[in-house]
Structure formats: C-alpha cells, structure tokens
Phi, psi and omega in degrees: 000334184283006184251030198278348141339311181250032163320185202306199115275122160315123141010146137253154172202170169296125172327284194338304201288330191296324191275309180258062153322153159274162174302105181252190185305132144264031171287308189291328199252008175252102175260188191274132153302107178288193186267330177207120240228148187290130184325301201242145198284172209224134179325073187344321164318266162255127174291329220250346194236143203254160191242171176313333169290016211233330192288174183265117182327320165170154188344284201293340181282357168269308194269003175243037174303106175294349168285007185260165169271335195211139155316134175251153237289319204289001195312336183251013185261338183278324176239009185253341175104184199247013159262015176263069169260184161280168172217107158335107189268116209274138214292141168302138149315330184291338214243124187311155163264131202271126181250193196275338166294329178289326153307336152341291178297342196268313212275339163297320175303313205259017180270321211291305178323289170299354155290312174328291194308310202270353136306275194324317175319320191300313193298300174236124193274149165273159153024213140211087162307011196274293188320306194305313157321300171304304184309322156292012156228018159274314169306310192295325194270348161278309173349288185287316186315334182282350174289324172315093239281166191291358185297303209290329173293014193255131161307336174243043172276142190200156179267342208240017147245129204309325191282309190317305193305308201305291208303311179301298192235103160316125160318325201271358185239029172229326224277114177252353212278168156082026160077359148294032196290324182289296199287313178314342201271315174314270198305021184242307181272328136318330162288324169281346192238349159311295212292311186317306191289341172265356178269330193278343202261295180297330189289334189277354164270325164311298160311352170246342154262021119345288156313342164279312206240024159331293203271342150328300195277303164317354162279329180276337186280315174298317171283017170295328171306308184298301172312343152237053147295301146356256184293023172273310192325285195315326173309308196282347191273001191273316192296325175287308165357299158287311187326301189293321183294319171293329167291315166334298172299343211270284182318303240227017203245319179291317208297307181318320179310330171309281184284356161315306179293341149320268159338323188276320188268341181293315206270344165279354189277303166325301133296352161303300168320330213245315168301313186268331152340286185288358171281314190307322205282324190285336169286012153283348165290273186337258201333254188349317175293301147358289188314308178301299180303335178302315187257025177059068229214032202303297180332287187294354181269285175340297185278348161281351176288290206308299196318314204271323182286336159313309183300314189295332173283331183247329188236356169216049179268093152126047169242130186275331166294008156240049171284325199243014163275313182303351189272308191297324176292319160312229223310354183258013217231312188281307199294283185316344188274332169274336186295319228274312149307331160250021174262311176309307184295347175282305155343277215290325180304288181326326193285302184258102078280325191304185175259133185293004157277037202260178185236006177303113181275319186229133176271133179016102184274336153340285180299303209287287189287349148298350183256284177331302200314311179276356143314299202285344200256335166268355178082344132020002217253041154282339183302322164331338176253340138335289222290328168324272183343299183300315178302295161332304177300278173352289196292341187283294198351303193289346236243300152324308178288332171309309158309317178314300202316283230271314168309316233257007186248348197271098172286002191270002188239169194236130169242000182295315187273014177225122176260309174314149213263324184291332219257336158317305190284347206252007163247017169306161140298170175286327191286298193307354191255338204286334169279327166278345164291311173297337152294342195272320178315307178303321206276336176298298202307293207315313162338293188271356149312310212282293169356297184290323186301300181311297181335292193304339167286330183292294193301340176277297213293298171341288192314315188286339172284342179286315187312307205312316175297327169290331181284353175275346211248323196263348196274303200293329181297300171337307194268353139318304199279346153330273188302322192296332179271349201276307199272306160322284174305350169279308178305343183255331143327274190276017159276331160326298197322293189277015158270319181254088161344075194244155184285143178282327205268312195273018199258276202291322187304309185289337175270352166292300182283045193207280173295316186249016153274337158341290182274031183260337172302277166332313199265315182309328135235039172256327192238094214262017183228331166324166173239140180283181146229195255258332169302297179324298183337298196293319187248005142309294167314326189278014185250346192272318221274344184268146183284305187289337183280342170272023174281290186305326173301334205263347168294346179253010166245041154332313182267153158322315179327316202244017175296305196264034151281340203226355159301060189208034171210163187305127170269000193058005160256132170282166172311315174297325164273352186264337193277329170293342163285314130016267186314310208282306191282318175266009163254358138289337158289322177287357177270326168315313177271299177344293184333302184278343173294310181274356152310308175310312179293312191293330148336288195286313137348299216295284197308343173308307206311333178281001201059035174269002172288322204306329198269020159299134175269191197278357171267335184290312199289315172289000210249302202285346175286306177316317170244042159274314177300324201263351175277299186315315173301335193265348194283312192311321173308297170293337180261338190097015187201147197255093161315147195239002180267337153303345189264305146303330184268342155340285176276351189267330175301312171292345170284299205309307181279337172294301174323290188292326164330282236291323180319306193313313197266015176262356172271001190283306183298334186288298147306352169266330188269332183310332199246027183268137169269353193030062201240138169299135176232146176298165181238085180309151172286010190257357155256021144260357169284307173331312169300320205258013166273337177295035209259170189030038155081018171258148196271145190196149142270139170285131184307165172242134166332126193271154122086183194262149201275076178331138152340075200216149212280184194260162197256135187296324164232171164275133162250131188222121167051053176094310200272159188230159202223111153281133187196158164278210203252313172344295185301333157324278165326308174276352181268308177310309173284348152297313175292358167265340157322299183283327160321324204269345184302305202282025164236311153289066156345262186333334157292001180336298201273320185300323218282331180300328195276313185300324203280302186271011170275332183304290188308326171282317205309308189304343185281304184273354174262356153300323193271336171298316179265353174269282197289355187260313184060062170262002194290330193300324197255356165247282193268005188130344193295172186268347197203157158263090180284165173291005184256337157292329155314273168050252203267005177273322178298303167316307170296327163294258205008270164338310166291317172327309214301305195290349173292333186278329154298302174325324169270349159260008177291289175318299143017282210281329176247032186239164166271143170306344177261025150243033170301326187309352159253039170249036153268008150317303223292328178318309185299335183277277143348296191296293179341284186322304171328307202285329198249333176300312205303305175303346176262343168315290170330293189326311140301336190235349144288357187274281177345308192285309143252059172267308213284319200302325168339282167314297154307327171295311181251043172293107193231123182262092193211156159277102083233165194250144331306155213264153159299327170306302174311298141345302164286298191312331156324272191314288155014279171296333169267352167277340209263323113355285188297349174262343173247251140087285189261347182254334165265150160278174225291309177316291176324333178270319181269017142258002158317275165335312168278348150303304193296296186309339160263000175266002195272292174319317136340259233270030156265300180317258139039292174290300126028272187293302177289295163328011184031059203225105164268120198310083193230000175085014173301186184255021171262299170342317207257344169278304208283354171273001172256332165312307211278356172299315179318297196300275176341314174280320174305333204271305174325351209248335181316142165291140186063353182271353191324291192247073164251131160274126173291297165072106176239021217247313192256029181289340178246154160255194199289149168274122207284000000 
C-alpha cells in the first residue's frame, strides 16, 4: 500500500474547467449514477474507448477492490471463455467400489470414542473462528498503530514548531562534522526508512477504513458534478443579491440618515435635562442622610451613600461642583461603619446579659437584622469576634452569679471571714454543691438556646444575601440573553419597515420608549459603564433620598422572611466569602458550647483542688457522672458537635475514682486473704442470692429488700447452676467484689477499659497470692497454721474452679460494652483462665506428689512375707482412705476419681520397683500368691471408697515380664 504515492498520472486541467462548466442540455448533462465509479477518473474525452485508466494500480488493488462484497465467482469463466466450467469426474476403473460395509470394523473401534468427544464437545463448545479472526486483526491493527510514536497522533502536531521539529528529526542524525559522516548517513537513513514504515502502518489503517466506508466515498465522487452545479446557481443569486442591496442603499437609505440624526439630537437634548434633574436631587443627600441616622436608620443611610456614590461615578463623573461630595460621602460612609459596631456590641451585652428566666429567645429581631445587613454591605465581618468576646465575658458571668445565689442561701458560711468567693464554694456539702453544678448546667443549656437562636438569625440573613447574589447573577445573565434577542428582532423590524416603505424614525422612537426605559434599571446593574436612561435617571434617587419609603422598607423587612426585600443593591462580598462566613457563624455555636464546656471544667478544678471528687464514693460519684453526661449530651443536641474538655476532665476524674475503687478492695481483698485460715466457710443467704442473680449470663447485683426479712439459715455450700462449691469466706467476698466491678461498667461506660485492666489485675493478684500461701505454704507465717493438709489444697482448688467458672460471664459482660478496635483486650481474660488453669493444674500435682512420697516411703520398706495383708498395705490403705475423706466433699466425684487415678499409677511405679528390687516375679511361686493377696487387699479397700466403686485400676501391670 505505501506505494499508491506513486500511482498511475492524473489529468491536468484547469480548477476553472473542473468547477465551472458550460451550461448544456439538461437531459444531456445528467447522466446516470453508475453504482461504484473507478479509482481513478476516467477520460473525459471518450466513455467507449479504453485507456490506462481503466487498468488497476496492481494486484492486490485488483483482489482487495473494497467495492466488492465478495470476490467474484466467474472470474476465471470471464477471462478464460465459458468452456473453463466445472466437470464432472468421471470414476476410475482402477479403484474397487467402496460401500458402507467396509467402514463397519472401524466405526465399532471409534463408537466409545466419539461419545467421549461430543460429551467433552457439549462441555466445552468451541470458539467463533469468524470472531476469534475479527478479533485477531482488530489486535494486530491496534497492535501496530501503537508502534507509531503519540507525537504524531497530537491535534496540534505541526512541523514548524521547533520541539515538534527536534523531536521528529534529531540534529544528531544530520551532524556530518568530527569524521562521522558514515555513520550519521547510516543512522539518517535509518531514520527515513523508521518515518517510512510508520507511513506504511498508517496508510494500511487508513485504507481499511476506507474499505468500511468504500461506498459512502464513492457516492460522494458521483454527486461532485451535481454539487458544483450547486455553487455556480448560488454565486449569481449572491451577485444579484448585491446588486439590489446597493440600489436600495442608494434609493431609500440617504434621505432616512436625516432624520435619524434629528432624533439623535431630541435625545441628547433630553438627556441633558434629565441630567440636570439628577444633579438636584444628589445635592440632597447629606441632609437625607444626616435624617436616617437620627432614627438609627443604617441600612437606608447606606443604599443611599452607595446610590449617590453610583450616580457619581457613572452618570455625573467629572462634573465640577461635586468634587468633594464623594470624599465627603466616604467619611460620612466610615463614621456609620463605627456607629454600626458599636450598636452592635451594645446589641449583644443587652441580648446575653438579660436574665435567663426571660422566656424571650431573641431580642429585638429587627434591630439585629438591620445591623447584620449593614455589617455585611461594609465587609464588616469582624463583629462575629464582638459577639465571642461577649459570650466568654457572659458564661464566667453566669457561673459567678450561681455561686453568689447559692452561697448567700448556706446560713453556715460566714462570709465576712471567708471572702474569697472559691473558697465560699468549697465549704458546700456534696448534695449542695451537686445543686449548684445542676444549676450552673441549666443556666448553660438556657445560654446556648438563646445564643443557637441569635446565631441563626445571622445565619438566614447570610444565606438570603447568597441567594440574593445568585438570583442577581441568573437575572443579568437573562437580560443579556434578552438584549441580545432584542437586537436581532430589531434588525428584522426594519428590513419589514423598509420593504412596506414605512418611516424609520417612528420605528426607533417607539422601541425605545417602551421596552427599553422598561429594562434600564436591569442593565444599568448588570453593566455599571452603560448609560441609563433620562426617565430611570430621575426616579431612582428620588425614590432613595425619601426617608419614609426607606423607613417602611426597612420595617417591613425586619424579619428573615423578609431579608430580600432590603437585598437590593451590589453587597460587595463574594460567594465565597459569604459561605465562610456561614461556616464562621456555626464554628461560633461550637465555641459557644466549647466555652461553656471549659467553664464547667476550671468549675470542677476550683472544687478539686482539696481532693473532694477523689473522696466521693460510688454512688455520689455515679450520680455526678451522670449529670455530666446528660449536660455534655444536651450542649451536643443544640450545637451540633460534641466538646471534649468537659469530657476529658470527665475521665481523667473517673480514672483518678477507678484508681481509688480499684485500690480500696484490692487492699480489702489483701486483707482478707492475709487473715483466710483456709477452712470451707458457710454461705449466708444473701450471697447465694448474689449467685442466683447472675442468670443467662447478664451480671446485676440483686436490689435489697425494703422492710423486714425473714431469716434464713447459712448453707454449707454454693450452689452455681446444679453444682455445688466449697469455698472460703475470701471467695465470697471477692465474687461481690467483682459484681461491683462489672456494676460500675454500666454506670460509667467510659471507664469501660480502665475498669477491665483493674478487674484482671485483681484477678491475678488473688491467683498468685493464693498460690503463694496455700502451694507456697505461706499461710504457715501469716496466719499461723500449723501445716497445708490436703484439704486446704482442695478446698483453694475448688475455689479457683469457681472463679474460672464466672470469667466467661465476665467477659462478655465487657465484651458487650467495648467498641470493636478494643476487643484486643480482652486477651486479659484468656491469659487469665490459662493461669488459674495452670494453678489448679499445680494443686493436682501436689496432691498427688503427697502421695506420691508416701508410697515411696513405704513401699521401699516392703518384705514379701506373711502375714496378708501386709503392715505396708495397710498402712497405704488407711492412707488413701484419709486422703479420700478429705477431698472427697470438696471436689466433684470425676475430679476425685481422676484424682485417685494419678494417685494409683504413682502407686503402681513404685510396687513395680520394689517388685523388681525384690526380685519378685509373676511365676505362680508362693511370694507371687503374697504379693496378689496385698494388691487384692489394696484393690478392694480403694473400690470399697465412696464414688471409687467402678474405677478401674488394672493393678496387671505391676509385674514384669517372665523371665
């Protein structure tokens, strides 16, 4: 394809002759549209006789003709005669004739098979090779276009920029100097046959999609003729076109410029009159203004300064007897802008100052949006930091007079000798002080009502000037698109006129003074260099300079409702600045609450200093949490956002009461276990009630009965779910104090995590100091015992048991109250379990290590003699049956007999053993027949044990093999 550059040669002719033909017959000169017309045009001269154009550029531009749909069939019947057909091929002599019987043995070999295939066919169906084609030269043809590097694909690729130039043809591959003339001419050429090959890439995408859109462009080749048939018509009708538009202009165009001009001079005249009008009424201002300011009337002073200062820029600019009004209006401009700030700041003392039993949410609402408006019309927007400042001064304010009220009701404080006002509040009692934090709270809520109300007044009037600016913005766009339409139909007016030869003068006179003193206003502040006109001029000011219609105006727009009514001038703030203002007005309701959050705190710090929060207990302390919380909740609801210094001094005060919780009972518990004797103790009923509060695995302390209480005697154990628990008084103690743990969750939430770290330090503490004086055996030097029996083992076992059992309630207790990215600490409770596990596991040993050198004891001096049962036996009998009565009522029965079977395999060890050192062997001798009437003896005593009956011993493996 890259060589169709050098095709065939075109004709030369003239532009002239190709475009402009003569005019002939038009029967003769419309010929028939053939259906796909020859790549190259065909000799004008004769249709019949053929010429080089009639040939094909080269093969493949013959076998790929995109005018074909299909190759075609006859092609070789066409150039070859019509005796080039198909023939029949008539059957060899040679060759046997094969019928359907021969094929038999095979299609039996091949039946198993071809089911297989055409299952798997089903399973996986193939392809579309048509598609899988298309798709493969749709890939190939992107493929290469991507070798074509992207400069050349940029819409603004031009050669004739210098980076573009560089970039295509490098310097460096034309550079002949330094003896490099061979290679650069090498890499020069390299380079001519690189642009070449991206010329061959493109030209062949091109040509196919050509080839998509062949009969599209050959259709357009046929209608060429016709088309400039076209543009001839159209050249004479443009020409006459003018010709008449000039006789027109001649005729019927001079005489009218006359009275145009005429007219042109009434209206300059008109406005001159019109002029000197609006000079009267502006040397009327100061005095007007002067009048407005008298009646605090800022708004109406204001649009009458900007109006005048308007007038003055635009329409009586460089007139001299009003050089120095404008300067004069700038100070008389600066001056209201101070009155206006200090009327504000009087506003705001007055609104929060008043007393907050008033039930009045917003003070003089009038006033307040007559002061925003004219704040906001000067740019003004510092008053928002008035209104802080004032809010701060307020809330100590409120805080103060509270203390007064409540001290001054206390006859027990003296105040001549105690003067200081902190030092007054700080001799309160707690319910007195906890009514004055409740009081100080209330007067906070009513504060930031009154606040969100004023706010909100601010915040409509922002919001109506933002509105006000866009609909100003959508209005001028309108009346653009207006004048723009205006002006069109006025040009198609008087080409009407001047076809039914109507006067030109009575034309313009009527669309001036009609539509467009209408619209003078509109244009006069969407375009601020226009000239109004001479009506408009007159009766804006005088509509400004009177006081009473701006008196009504600014009384009936008083209200938010009624904000754009008083909207009705350029505010000088962008959209941008009014949304930051916006934003600036609901980030001073969250400082409002902030405020009043750090009042509250340096409150509670004032009351602190002596430490009397610390020494609050848990009810006082929950009561005062509470309506810390229910304060924090309600400032969040009116302001929208939650402060965090009330909140924070909140929790560092519940860490500080958690801190002292948790001490006080880990020294209760410290003491307690220092003075446990570790003896099974009763279980009064009201900590099996404690227990039996605990049901489906939510934690509660059972309420206490009002009035009196039958009796009830105390129970030798705990029953939890069926099972029954021997335990000491310790455990007791330590189950109550945990259920106070888990109490204080649900009443301070926020201690949640503090309260979890504190719960499992209790809980280990009690792990290891239990292990210490029972497995430890310190209980002998604290409290005195004389020994650790197995029955204090035991009954310490039992009691971890009991605790193991309630960690898993415990942990879901917590659980039930953590946010999900702190569940990781509840791997306390895991770490916690395995210990206990761990030390039960260790009183087991222990138990079963008493034993363990009993037998070694014992057994070591074992003589296979008579009389049977043996004194060894005997004594290990008894043994084992003290060692039973003693565990026994404090572990369950599975706990004994897997005790007992530890014990029966350290048993079993050291007879073997001995056994063995006695050289006493299974041979059916008469020591054999002693040492089986010993171990029957042992075996029937241990089975004869309560719960041990159908414990297997297997006492069979006490001997060894026979030698």
């Amino acid at each position: 394809m890259a060589s169709s550059h050098s095709s065939s040669p075109v004709p030369q002719g003239s532009s002239r002759d190709v475009f402009f033909k003569k005019e002939v017959d038009p029967t003769k000169h419309i010929r028939p549209v053939q259906s796909l017309p020859d790549v190259c045009p065909k000799e004008p001269t004769d249709q019949h006789r053929w010429t080089i154009y009639h040939s094909k550029v080269n093969l493949p531009a013959a076998l790929n003709d995109p005018r074909l749909a299909k190759r075609e069939s006859d092609f070789f019947t066409k150039t070859w005669g019509l005796d080039f057909v198909d023939t029949e091929v008539i059957p060899s002599f040679y060759l046997p004739q094969i019928s359907k019987e021969h094929f038999t043995v095979y299609q039996q070999e091949i039946s198993q098979k071809e089911k297989t295939h055409e299952r798997c066919k089903n399973i996986c169906p193939p392809k579309d090779t048509f598609d899988r084609t298309l798709l493969h030269t749709h890939d190939k043809s992107r493929t290469d276009l991507e070798q074509v590097p992207k400069i050349f694909m940029k819409p603004d690729f031009a050669l004739d920029d210098s980076l573009t130039f560089n970039s295509v043809l490098p310097w460096s591959h034309f550079n002949t100097a330094g003896g490099k003339g061979n290679r650069d001419a090498a890499s020069s050429k390299l380079l001519q046959e690189k642009l070449s090959h991206y010329l061959d890439i493109v030209e062949v995408n091109i040509a196919h999609q050509i080839s998509l859109r062949s009969e599209a462009f050959f259709h357009a080749m046929t209608s060429q003729h016709e088309l400039q048939d076209y543009l001839k018509k159209t050249s004479q009708a443009v020409k006459m076109l003018r010709d008449k538009i000039a006789q027109i202009d001649k005729v019927m165009c001079e005489g009218s410029l006359h009275i145009l001009r005429l007219a042109l001079t009434r209206n300059n005249c008109v406005k001159v009159y019109n002029k000197l009008k609006l000079m009267a009424t502006v040397h009327q201002t100061q005095p007007t203004v002067q009048v407005l300011l008298s009646t605090s009337e800022f708004v109406g002073a204001l649009d009458l300064i900007a109006t005048t200062q308007e007038v003055l820029q635009q329409e009586l600019q460089g007139i001299h007897s009003f050089r120095h009004l404008g300067s004069q209006l700038c100070e008389l401009e600066k001056l209201i802008d101070k009155m206006m700030i200090a009327e504000f700041s009087t506003y705001s003392h007055s609104d929060l100052n008043r007393p907050l039993d008033d039930d009045c949410q917003i003070l003089e609402e009038e006033r307040l949006v007559s002061l925003v408006f004219g704040l906001l019309k000067q740019r003004k927007l510092n008053f928002l930091e008035i209104y802080s400042e004032e809010m701060i001064i307020t809330a100590k304010n409120i805080i103060k007079q509270c203390v007064i009220n409540k001290v001054s009701q206390i006859e027990d404080i003296d105040t001549d000798v105690i003067v200081k006002l902190a030092d007054q509040m700080r001799m309160l009692n707690f319910p007195q002080w906890f009514d004055l934090l409740k009081d100080i709270f209330s007067k906070f809520t009513i504060f930031l009502q009154r606040v969100k109300a004023t706010l909100n007044i601010i915040h409509s009037v922002v919001l109506s000037v933002l509105d006000k600016n866009r609909r100003t913005r959508e209005l001028e766009e309108i009346s653009q698109q207006k004048n723009a339409a205006k002006d069109n139909s006025l040009d198609t007016e008087v080409a009407y006129l001047i076809h039914e030869g109507l006067f030109i003068s009575d034309a313009f006179n009527e669309s001036e003074l009609t539509p467009i003193a209408i619209d003078t206003t509109s244009q006069r502040n969407a375009s601020p260099n226009s000239e109004p006109c001479s009506s408009d001029s007159v009766s804006e000011p005088e509509c400004t300079t009177d006081s009473s219609s701006s008196k009504e105006q600014t009384s009936s727009s008083a209200t938010p409702g009624c904000v754009d009514m008083m909207v009705n001038e350029d505010m000088k703030l962008t959209d941008l600045e009014l949304e930051k203002l916006a934003n600036n007005i609901q980030e001073l309701l969250y400082s409002a609450s902030d405020i009043c959050h750090d009042r509250a705190v340096k409150f509670l710090m004032s009351r602190a200093k002596d430490g009397f929060l610390e020494k609050l207990n848990s009810t006082e302390f929950i009561t005062l949490s509470r309506l810390m919380e229910t304060f924090i909740l309600d400032t969040e609801h009116i302001c929208g956002r939650k402060s965090m210094s009330l909140l924070g001094a909140l929790q560092s005060q519940a860490n500080k009461f958690v801190n002292r919780f948790h001490e006080e009972r880990k020294t209760k518990l410290s003491l307690l276990l220092d003075n446990e004797r570790w003896k099974q103790a009763d279980v009064p009923a009201e900590f099996q009630d404690l227990v039996d509060s605990i049901s489906d695995g939510k934690i509660a302390l059972p309420e206490k009965k009002s009035g009196v209480t039958e009796e009830r005697k105390p129970a030798e154990v705990l029953i939890v779910e069926g099972q029954q628990y021997a335990v000491v008084g310790t455990v007791l103690l330590l189950i109550r104090i945990i259920l106070e743990y888990c109490q204080c969750v649900d009443n301070i939430p926020s201690v949640t995590t503090d309260m979890l770290t504190r719960l499992s330090d209790l809980l280990k503490y009690f792990n290891s100091r239990s292990c210490q004086l029972v497995l430890g055996a310190g209980a002998l030097q604290v409290v005195g015992l004389k020994t650790i029996t197995t029955k204090n083992l035991a009954l310490s076992s039992r009691c971890l048991q009991l605790i193991v059992h309630y960690i898993p309630v415990i942990r879901a207790h917590f659980e039930a109250r953590l946010q999900p990215k702190q569940y990781s600490m509840l791997r306390h409770f895991d770490h916690i379990t395995k210990d206990y596990h761990d030390h039960i596991a260790e009183i087991s040993a222990k138990l079963v290590a008493i034993m363990d050198s009993l037998f070694d004891k014992l057994l070591s001096k074992y003589e296979v003699k008579a009389p049977v049962p043996s004194a060894c036996f005997r004594n290990i009998c008894k043994q084992m049956a003290k060692m039973h009565e003693a565990i026994f009522d404090l572990l369950p029965e599975e706990q004994t007999q897997m005790l007992f079977l530890r014990i029966n395999a350290s048993y079993k060890l050291h007879l073997k053993k001995q056994l063995s050192h006695l050289n006493v062997i299974n041979d059916g001798g008469p020591q054999n027949g002693l040492v089986t009437a010993d171990v029957a003896f042992y075996t029937g005593n241990l089975q004869a044990l309560k719960g041990l009956k159908d414990l297997d011993l297997n006492m069979s493996e006490i001997w060894e093999q026979k030698r």
